[in-house]
KEPADREN-39911 format. One record per residue (C-alpha): z, x negated, y; residue number from 0. Coordinates in Angstrom, 2 decimals. Layout:
N
[atom [Z X Y] NUM]
...
! end
This chain:
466
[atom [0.00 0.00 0.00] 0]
[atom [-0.45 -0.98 2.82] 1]
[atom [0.92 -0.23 6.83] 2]
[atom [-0.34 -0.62 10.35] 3]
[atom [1.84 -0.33 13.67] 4]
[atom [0.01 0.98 16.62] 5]
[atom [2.47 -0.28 19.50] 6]
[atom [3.05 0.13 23.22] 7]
[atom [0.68 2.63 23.84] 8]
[atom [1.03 3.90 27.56] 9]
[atom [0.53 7.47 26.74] 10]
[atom [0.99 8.69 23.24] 11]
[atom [-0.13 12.53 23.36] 12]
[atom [0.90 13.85 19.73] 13]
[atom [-0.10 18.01 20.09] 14]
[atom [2.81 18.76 17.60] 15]
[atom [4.70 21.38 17.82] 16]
[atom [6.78 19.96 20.54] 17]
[atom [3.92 19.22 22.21] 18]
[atom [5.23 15.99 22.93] 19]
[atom [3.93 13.61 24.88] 20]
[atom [5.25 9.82 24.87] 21]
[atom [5.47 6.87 27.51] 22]
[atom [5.14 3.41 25.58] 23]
[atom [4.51 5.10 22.30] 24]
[atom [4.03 3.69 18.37] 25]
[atom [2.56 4.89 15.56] 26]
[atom [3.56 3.19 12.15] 27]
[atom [0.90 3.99 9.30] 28]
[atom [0.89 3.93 5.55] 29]
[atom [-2.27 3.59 4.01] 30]
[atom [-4.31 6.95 5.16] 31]
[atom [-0.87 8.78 6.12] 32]
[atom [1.27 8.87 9.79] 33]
[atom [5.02 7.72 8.43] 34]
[atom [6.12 7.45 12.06] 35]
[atom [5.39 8.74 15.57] 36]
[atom [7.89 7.34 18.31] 37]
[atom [8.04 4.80 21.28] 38]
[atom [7.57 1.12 20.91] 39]
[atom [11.23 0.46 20.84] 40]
[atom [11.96 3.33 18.22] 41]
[atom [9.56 1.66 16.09] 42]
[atom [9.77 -1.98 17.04] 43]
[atom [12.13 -2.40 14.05] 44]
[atom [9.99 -0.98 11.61] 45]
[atom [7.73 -4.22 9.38] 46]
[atom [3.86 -3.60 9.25] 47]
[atom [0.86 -5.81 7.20] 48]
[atom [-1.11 -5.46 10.88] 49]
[atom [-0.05 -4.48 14.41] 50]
[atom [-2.56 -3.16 16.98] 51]
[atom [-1.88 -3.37 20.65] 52]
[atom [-3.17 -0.22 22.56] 53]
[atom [-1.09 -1.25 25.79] 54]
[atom [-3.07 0.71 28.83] 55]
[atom [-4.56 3.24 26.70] 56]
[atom [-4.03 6.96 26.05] 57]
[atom [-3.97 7.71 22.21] 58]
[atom [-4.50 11.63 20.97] 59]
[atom [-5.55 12.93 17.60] 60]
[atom [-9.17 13.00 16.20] 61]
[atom [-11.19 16.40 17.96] 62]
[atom [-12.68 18.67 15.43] 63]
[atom [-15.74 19.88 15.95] 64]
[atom [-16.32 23.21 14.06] 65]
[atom [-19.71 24.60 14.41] 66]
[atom [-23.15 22.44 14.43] 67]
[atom [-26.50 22.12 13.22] 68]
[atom [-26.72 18.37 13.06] 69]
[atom [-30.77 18.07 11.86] 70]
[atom [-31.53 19.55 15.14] 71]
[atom [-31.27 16.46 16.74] 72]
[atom [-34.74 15.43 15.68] 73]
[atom [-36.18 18.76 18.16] 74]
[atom [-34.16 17.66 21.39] 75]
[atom [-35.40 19.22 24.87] 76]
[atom [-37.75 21.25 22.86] 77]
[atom [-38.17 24.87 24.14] 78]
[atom [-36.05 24.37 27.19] 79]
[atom [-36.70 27.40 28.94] 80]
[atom [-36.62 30.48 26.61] 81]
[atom [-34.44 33.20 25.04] 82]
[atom [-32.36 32.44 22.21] 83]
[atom [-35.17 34.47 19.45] 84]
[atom [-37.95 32.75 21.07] 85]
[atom [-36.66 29.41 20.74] 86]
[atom [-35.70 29.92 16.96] 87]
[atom [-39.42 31.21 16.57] 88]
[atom [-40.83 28.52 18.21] 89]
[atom [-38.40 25.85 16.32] 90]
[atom [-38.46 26.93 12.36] 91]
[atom [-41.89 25.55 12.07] 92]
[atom [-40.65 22.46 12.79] 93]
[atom [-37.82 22.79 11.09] 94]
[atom [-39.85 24.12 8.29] 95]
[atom [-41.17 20.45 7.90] 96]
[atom [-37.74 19.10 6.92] 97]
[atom [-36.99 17.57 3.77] 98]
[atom [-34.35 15.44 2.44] 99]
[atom [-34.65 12.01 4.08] 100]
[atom [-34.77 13.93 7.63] 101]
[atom [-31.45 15.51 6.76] 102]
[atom [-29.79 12.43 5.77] 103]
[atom [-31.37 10.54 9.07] 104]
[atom [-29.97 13.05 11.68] 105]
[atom [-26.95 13.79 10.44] 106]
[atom [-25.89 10.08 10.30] 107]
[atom [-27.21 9.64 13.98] 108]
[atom [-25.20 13.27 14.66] 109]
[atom [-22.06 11.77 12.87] 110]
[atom [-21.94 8.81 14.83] 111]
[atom [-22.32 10.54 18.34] 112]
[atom [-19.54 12.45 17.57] 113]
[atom [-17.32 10.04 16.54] 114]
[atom [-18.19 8.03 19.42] 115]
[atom [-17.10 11.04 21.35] 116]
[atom [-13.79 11.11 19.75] 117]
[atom [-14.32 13.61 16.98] 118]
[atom [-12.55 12.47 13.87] 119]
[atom [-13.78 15.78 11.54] 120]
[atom [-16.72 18.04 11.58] 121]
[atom [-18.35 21.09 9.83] 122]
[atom [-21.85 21.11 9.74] 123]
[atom [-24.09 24.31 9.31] 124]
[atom [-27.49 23.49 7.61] 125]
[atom [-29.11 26.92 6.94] 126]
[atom [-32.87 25.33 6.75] 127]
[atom [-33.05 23.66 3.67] 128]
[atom [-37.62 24.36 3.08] 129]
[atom [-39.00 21.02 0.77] 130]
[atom [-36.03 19.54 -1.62] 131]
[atom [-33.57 18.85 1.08] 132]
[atom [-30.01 19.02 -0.11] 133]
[atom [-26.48 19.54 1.10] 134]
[atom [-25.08 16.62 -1.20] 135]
[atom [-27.01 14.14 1.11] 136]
[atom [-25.13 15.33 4.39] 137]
[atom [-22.01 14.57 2.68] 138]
[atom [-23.15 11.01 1.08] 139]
[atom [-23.83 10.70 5.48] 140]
[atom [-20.12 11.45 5.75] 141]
[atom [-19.02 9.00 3.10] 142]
[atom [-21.41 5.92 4.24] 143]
[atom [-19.61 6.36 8.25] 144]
[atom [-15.58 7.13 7.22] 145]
[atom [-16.15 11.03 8.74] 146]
[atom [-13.82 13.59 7.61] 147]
[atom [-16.31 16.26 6.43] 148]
[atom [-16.80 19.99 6.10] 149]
[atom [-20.10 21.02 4.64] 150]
[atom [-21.52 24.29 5.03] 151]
[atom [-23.74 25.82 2.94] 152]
[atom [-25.66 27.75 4.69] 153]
[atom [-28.84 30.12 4.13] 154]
[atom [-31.00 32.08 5.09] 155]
[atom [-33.03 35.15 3.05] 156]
[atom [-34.49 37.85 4.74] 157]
[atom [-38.00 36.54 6.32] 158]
[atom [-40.28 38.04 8.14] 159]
[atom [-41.93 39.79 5.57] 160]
[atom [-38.68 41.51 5.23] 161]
[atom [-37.34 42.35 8.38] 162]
[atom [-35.83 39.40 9.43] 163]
[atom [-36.57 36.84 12.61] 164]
[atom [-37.53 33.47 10.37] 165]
[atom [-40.85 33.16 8.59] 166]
[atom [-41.13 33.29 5.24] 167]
[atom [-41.38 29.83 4.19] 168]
[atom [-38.01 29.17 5.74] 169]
[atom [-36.35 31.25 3.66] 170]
[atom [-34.25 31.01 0.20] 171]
[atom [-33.74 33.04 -2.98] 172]
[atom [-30.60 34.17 -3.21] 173]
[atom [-29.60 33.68 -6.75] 174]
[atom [-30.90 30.19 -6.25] 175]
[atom [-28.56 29.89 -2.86] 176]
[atom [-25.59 31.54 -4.71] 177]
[atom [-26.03 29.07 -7.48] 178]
[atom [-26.03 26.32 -5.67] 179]
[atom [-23.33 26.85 -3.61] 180]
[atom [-21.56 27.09 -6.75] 181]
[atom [-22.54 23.51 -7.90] 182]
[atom [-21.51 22.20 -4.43] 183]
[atom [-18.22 23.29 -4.65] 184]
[atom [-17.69 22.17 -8.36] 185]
[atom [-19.06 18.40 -7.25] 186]
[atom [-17.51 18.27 -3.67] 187]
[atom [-14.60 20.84 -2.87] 188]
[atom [-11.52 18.84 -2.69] 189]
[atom [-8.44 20.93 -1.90] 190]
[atom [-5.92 17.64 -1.95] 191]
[atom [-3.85 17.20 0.84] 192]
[atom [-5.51 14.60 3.27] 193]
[atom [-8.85 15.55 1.33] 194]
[atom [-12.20 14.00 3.32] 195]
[atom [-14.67 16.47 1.60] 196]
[atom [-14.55 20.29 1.09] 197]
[atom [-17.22 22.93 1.09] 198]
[atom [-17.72 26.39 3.47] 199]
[atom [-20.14 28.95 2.39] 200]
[atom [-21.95 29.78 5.87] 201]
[atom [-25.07 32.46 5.30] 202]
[atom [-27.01 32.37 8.81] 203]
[atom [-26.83 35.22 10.68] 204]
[atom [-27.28 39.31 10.76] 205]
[atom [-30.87 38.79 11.36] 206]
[atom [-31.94 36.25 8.51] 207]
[atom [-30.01 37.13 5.14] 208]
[atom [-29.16 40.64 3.77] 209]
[atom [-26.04 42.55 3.39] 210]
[atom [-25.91 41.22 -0.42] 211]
[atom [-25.96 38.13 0.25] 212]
[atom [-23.38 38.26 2.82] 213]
[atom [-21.43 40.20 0.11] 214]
[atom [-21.56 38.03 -2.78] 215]
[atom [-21.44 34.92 -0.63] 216]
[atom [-17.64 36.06 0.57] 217]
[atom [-16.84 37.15 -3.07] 218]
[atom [-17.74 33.68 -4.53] 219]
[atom [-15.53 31.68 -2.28] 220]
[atom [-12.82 34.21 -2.77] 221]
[atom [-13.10 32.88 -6.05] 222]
[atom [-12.35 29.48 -5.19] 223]
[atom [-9.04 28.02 -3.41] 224]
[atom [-9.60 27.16 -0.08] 225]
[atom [-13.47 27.88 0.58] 226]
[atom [-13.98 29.47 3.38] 227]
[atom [-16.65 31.29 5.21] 228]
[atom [-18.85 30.42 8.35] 229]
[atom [-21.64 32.42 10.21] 230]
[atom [-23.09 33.75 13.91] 231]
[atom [-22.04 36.67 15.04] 232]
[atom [-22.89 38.22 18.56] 233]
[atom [-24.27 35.54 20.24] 234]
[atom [-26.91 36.94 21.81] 235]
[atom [-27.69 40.77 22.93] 236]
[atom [-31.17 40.89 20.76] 237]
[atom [-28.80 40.47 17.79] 238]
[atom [-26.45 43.10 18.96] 239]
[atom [-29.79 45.73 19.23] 240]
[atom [-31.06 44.37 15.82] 241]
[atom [-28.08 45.32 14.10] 242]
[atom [-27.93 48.58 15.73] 243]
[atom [-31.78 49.48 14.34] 244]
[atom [-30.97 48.51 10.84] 245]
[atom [-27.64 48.51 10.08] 246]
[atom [-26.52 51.36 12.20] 247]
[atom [-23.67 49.53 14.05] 248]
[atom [-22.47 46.64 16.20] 249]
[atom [-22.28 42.70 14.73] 250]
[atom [-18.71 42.68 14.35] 251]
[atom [-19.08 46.19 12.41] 252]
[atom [-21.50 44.65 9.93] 253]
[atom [-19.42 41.79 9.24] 254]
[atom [-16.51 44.09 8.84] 255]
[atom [-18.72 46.66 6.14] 256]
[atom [-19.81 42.94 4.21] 257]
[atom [-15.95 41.92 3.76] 258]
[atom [-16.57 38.98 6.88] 259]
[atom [-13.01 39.59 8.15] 260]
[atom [-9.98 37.90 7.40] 261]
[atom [-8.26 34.54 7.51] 262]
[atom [-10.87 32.54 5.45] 263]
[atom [-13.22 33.53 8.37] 264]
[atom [-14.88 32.13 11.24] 265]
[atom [-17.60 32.82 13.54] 266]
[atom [-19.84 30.59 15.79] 267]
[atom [-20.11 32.31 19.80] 268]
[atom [-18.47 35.60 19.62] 269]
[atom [-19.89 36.24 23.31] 270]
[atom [-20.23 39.72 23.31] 271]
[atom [-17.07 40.71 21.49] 272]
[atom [-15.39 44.16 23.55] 273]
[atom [-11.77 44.69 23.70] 274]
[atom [-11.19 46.57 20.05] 275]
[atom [-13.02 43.66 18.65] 276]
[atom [-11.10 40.96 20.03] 277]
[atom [-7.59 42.71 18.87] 278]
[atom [-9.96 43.81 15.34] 279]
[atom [-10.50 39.39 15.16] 280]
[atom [-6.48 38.92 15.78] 281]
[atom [-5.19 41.26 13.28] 282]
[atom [-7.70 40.18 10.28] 283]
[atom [-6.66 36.55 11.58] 284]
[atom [-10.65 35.76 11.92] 285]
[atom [-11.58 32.89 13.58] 286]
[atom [-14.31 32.12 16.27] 287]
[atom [-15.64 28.59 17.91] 288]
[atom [-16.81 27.98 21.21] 289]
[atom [-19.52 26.15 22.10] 290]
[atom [-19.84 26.56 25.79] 291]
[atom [-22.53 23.92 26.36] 292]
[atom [-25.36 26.24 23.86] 293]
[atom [-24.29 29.02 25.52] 294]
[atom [-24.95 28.21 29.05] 295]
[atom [-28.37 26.15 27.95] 296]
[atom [-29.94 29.40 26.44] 297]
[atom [-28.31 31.73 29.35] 298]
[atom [-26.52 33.51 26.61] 299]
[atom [-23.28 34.55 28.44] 300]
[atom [-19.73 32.91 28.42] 301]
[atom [-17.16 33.70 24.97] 302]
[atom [-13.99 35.45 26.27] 303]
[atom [-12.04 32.67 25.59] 304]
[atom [-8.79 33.67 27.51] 305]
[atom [-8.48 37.09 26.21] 306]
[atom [-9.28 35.77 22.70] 307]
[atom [-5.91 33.04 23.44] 308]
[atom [-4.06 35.78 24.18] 309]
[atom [-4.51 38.42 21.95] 310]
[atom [-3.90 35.34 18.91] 311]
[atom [-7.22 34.89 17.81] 312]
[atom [-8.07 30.96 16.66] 313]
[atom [-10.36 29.50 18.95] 314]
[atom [-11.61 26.25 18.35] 315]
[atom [-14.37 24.06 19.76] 316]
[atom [-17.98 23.50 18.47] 317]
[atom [-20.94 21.08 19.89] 318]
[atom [-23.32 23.73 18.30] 319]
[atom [-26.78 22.24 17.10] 320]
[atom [-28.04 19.15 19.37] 321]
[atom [-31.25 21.46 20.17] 322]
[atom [-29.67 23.90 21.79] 323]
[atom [-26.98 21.87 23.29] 324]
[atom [-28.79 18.40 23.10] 325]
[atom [-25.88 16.46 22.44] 326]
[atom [-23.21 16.15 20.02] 327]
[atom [-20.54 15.01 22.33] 328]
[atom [-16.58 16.75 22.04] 329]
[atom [-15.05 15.39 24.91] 330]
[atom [-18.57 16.70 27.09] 331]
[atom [-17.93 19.88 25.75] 332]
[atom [-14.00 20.25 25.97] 333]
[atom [-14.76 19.20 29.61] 334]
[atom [-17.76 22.02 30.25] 335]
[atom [-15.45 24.43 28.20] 336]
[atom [-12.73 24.24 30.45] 337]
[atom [-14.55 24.30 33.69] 338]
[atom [-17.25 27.25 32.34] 339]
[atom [-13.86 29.52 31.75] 340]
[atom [-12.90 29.11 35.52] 341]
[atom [-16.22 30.43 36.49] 342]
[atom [-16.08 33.45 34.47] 343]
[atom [-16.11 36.67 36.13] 344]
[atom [-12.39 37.69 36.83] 345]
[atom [-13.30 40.03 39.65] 346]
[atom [-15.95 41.53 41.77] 347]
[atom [-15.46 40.13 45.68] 348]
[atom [-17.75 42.80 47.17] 349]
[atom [-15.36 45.77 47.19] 350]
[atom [-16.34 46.71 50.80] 351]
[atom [-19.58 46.64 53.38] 352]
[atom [-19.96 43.00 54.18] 353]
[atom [-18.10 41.64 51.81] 354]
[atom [-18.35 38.01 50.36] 355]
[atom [-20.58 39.45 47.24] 356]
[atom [-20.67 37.76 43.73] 357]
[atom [-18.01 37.60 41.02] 358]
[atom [-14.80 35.16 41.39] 359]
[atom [-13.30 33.62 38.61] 360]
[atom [-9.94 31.75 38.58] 361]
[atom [-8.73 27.91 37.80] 362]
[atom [-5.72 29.22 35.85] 363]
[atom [-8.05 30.71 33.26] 364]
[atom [-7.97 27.32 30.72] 365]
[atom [-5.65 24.19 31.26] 366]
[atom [-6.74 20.69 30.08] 367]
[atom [-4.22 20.96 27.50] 368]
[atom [-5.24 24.10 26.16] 369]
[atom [-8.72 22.57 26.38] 370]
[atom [-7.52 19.96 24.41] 371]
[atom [-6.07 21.91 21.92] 372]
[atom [-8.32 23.87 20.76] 373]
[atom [-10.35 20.92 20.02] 374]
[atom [-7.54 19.28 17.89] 375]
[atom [-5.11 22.06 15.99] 376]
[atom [-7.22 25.37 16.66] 377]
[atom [-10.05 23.41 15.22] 378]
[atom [-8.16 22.54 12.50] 379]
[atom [-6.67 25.97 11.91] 380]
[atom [-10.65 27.31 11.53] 381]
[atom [-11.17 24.86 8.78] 382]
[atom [-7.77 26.12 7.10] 383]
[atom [-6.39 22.11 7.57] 384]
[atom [-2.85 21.63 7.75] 385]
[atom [-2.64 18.10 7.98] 386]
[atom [-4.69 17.11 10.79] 387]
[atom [-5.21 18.28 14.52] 388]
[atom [-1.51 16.36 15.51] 389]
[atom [0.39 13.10 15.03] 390]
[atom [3.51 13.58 13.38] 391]
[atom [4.87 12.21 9.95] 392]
[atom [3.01 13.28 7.08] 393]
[atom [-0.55 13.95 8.74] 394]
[atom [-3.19 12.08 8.35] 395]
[atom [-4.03 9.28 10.26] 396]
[atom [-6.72 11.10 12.58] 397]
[atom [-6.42 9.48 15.76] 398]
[atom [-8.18 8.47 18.90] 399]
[atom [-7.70 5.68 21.71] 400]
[atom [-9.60 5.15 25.20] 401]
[atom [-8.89 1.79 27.59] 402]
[atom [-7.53 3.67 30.87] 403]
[atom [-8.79 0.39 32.79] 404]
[atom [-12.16 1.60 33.39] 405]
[atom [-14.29 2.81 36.54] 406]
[atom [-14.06 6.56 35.66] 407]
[atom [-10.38 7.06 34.84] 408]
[atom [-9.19 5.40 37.93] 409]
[atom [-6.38 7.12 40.22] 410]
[atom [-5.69 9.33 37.00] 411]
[atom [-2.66 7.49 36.05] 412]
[atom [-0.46 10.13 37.10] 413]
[atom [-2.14 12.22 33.88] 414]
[atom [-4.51 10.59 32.13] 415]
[atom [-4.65 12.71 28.88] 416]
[atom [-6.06 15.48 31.52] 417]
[atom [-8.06 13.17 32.74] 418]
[atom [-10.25 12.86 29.60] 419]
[atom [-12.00 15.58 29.80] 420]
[atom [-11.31 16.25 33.64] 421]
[atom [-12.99 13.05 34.55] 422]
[atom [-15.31 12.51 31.81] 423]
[atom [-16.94 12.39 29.66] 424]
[atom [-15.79 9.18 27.84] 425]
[atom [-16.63 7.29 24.62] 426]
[atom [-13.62 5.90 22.47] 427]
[atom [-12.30 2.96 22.45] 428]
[atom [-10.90 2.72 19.10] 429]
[atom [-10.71 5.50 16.17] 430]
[atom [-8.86 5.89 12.95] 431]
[atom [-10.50 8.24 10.23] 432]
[atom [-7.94 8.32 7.07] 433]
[atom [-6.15 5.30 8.29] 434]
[atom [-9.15 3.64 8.44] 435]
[atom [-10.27 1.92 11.76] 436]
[atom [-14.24 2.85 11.91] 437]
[atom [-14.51 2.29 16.07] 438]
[atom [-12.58 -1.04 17.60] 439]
[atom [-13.34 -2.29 21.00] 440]
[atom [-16.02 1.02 21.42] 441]
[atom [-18.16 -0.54 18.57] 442]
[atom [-18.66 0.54 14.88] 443]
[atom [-16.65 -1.41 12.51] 444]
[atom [-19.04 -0.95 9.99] 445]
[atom [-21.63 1.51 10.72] 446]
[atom [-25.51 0.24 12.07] 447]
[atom [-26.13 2.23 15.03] 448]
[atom [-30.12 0.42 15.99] 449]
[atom [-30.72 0.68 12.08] 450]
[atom [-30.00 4.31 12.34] 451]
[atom [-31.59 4.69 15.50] 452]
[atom [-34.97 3.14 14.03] 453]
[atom [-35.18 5.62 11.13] 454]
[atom [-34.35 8.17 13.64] 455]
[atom [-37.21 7.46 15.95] 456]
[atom [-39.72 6.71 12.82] 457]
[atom [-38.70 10.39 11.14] 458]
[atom [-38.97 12.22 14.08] 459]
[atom [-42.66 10.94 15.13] 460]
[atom [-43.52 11.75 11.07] 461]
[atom [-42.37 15.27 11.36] 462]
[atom [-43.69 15.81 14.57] 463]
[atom [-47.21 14.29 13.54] 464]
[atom [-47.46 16.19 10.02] 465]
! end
């Protein structure tokens, strides 16, 4: 076994449940587990194989990042200036081209943008899976860079042909999907404590499987401990009417009539959730991310993210895919998250003639800290984790570290854990996945970023070219 003492950190932010938050702070490790959390003095006695000295940096725990489409990266800035169902038409035939070396090509690049962005876990939602690619190989990604991982298996059935929005040659059989997501979880789903791999069963949306699918989907993972289930759901208003035509009722009234509510649930956007659905979301103990940056770049609307906090729904925060975000970047997004909730429309300022006109919104409406935890714990509540998303013995050793000595976090001494998303976006310094150190100094330890980058570049000129 062996131990590692992080020491004389100047701010120590744990998110436990104490919320505590500590001047000069240590962390001792053993092997991929936190044995200690304290200050420097508290844990000066304590003997260690290796010491690390994080004086002048602020130390948090590893973001997770709960909704994305990581092979999207290879269509960035494509489609910039259309609805949300026009973009997805004009984007499957592309994505149609995929197969299996383009999966395993963008999500390593996707991997190591978020981890440079201080995410220490991630989901990932592949629901276009045309010519042999495979879930397996996003997960071998995960293993080659030290990433916690999450891997959806998503889907999608109902083409064109059948009422649904993607053509026909993006879609899957559904014994075939249901089968294989059976196989996945026997090969990858690991339910251990401190586990890097487990497997989420994540059919696409209303408009491109069927009410079977959805159906059997949630009854398989029932089946197995600790599977849990991942879709859209009201994101955009076209979805809202196309479940009205064929289903009769709202999105979060189909999900409810295919047994999508509950604890083992969670939902990407959630924009256009009303009152009864919100409190509906906080009694079943159903989940949603936001993933404010996708839903300003396709002008969908902004999630109700303060109502949803306080009517006890989990909330945690997603990049979303990098082509309709463009980026994979947590601390970017915890920053536009916070600031796009102060916008939101609190009140109307027009009540009279002459008035000031427009819609106010309010800077109490999301704190940094509240910001910042939905990226750690509420993130890790969606994924059903207890032992990451805070520092405290007994967790895993998930955690984060950026150099307060640089140009962009000057004069922020006075809180600098704020200040990482309220003056950022920054890159991390150092990060520890499992106990294992895979940034130092804001460089890879292992991991070959211009190797990656070259395949990138070659697979994206072959798919575009074909």
């Amino acid at each position: 076994m062996s131990t590692l003492l992080v020491k004389n950190i100047a701010h120590l932010a744990t998110f436990d449940d104490a919320a505590r938050e500590i001047a000069d702070g240590a962390i001792l490790v053993r092997d991929n587990v936190i044995e200690a959390v304290g200050t420097t003095a508290e844990l000066s006695g304590s003997e260690a194989d290796e010491t690390l000295d994080l004086a002048h940096h602020v130390v948090m725990p590893g973001m997770v990042n709960t909704h994305h489409h990581m092979y999207q990266n290879l269509t960035r800035v494509m489609v910039q200036d259309d609805a949300l169902f026009v973009w997805l038409k004009a984007l499957y035939p592309v994505w149609g081209k995929l197969d299996d070396d383009a999966i395993r090509v963008s999500a390593r690049v996707s991997m190591a943008e978020l981890m440079m962005s201080g995410c220490t876990t991630s989901s990932d939602h592949l629901y276009v899976m045309p010519t042999n690619a495979r879930l397996d190989t996003t997960i071998e990604a995960a293993r080659e860079i030290g990433l916690r991982f999450h891997a959806a298996r998503g889907a999608m059935s109902r083409g064109e042909s059948k009422g649904g929005l993607p053509p026909d040659n993006c879609v899957e059989d559904e014994d075939f999907i249901l089968k294989d997501a059976e196989r996945l979880i026997g090969a990858y789903h690991d339910m251990s404590r401190h586990s890097m791999s487990r497997i989420i069963l994540a059919p696409c949306s209303p408009f491109s499987v069927t009410p079977e699918l959805m159906r059997d989907a949630a009854a398989l993972a029932r089946k197995h401990d600790g599977v849990r289930l991942h879709s859209h759901i009201a994101e955009v208003l076209d979805e809202e009417v196309y479940c009205n035509e064929i289903y009769g009722m709202r999105s979060v009234g189909f999900a409810e009539s295919v047994g999508w509510l509950g604890d083992d649930v969670w939902f990407a956007h959630a924009i256009f959730l009303n009152d009864d659905e919100i409190r509906l979301f906080a009694e079943t103990g159903t989940g949603a991310t936001y993933c404010p940056s996708a839903h300003m770049r396709c002008g969908l609307g902004i999630m109700r993210v303060r109502e949803m906090l306080d009517a006890g729904v989990k909330v945690g925060l997603g990049v979303d895919g990098s082509a309709s975000n463009d980026t994979s970047n947590m601390f970017l997004e915890a920053r536009i998250g916070q600031l796009l909730q102060r916008v939101a429309p609190a009140r109307y300022l027009s009540e009279k003639p002459g008035g000031r006109g427009g819609f106010g919104g309010t800077p109490t409406a999301l704190s940094a800290r509240e910001t910042l935890t939905m990226a750690t714990r509420g993130g890790a509540k969606l994924l059903g984790r207890d032992d990451i998303g805070y520092l405290a013995p007994g967790m895993s050793a998930d955690f984060i570290a950026m150099d307060m000595h640089q140009l962009g976090l000057s004069g922020a001494e006075r809180d600098p854990l704020a200040a990482l998303i309220m003056c950022g976006p920054f890159k991390v310094d150092h990060s520890f996945i499992n106990g294992v150190q895979v940034i130092a100094d804001g460089q890879f330890t292992s991991f070959d970023v211009d190797g990656a980058l070259a395949e990138h570049r070659d697979t994206m000129k072959r798919l575009h070219d074909a």
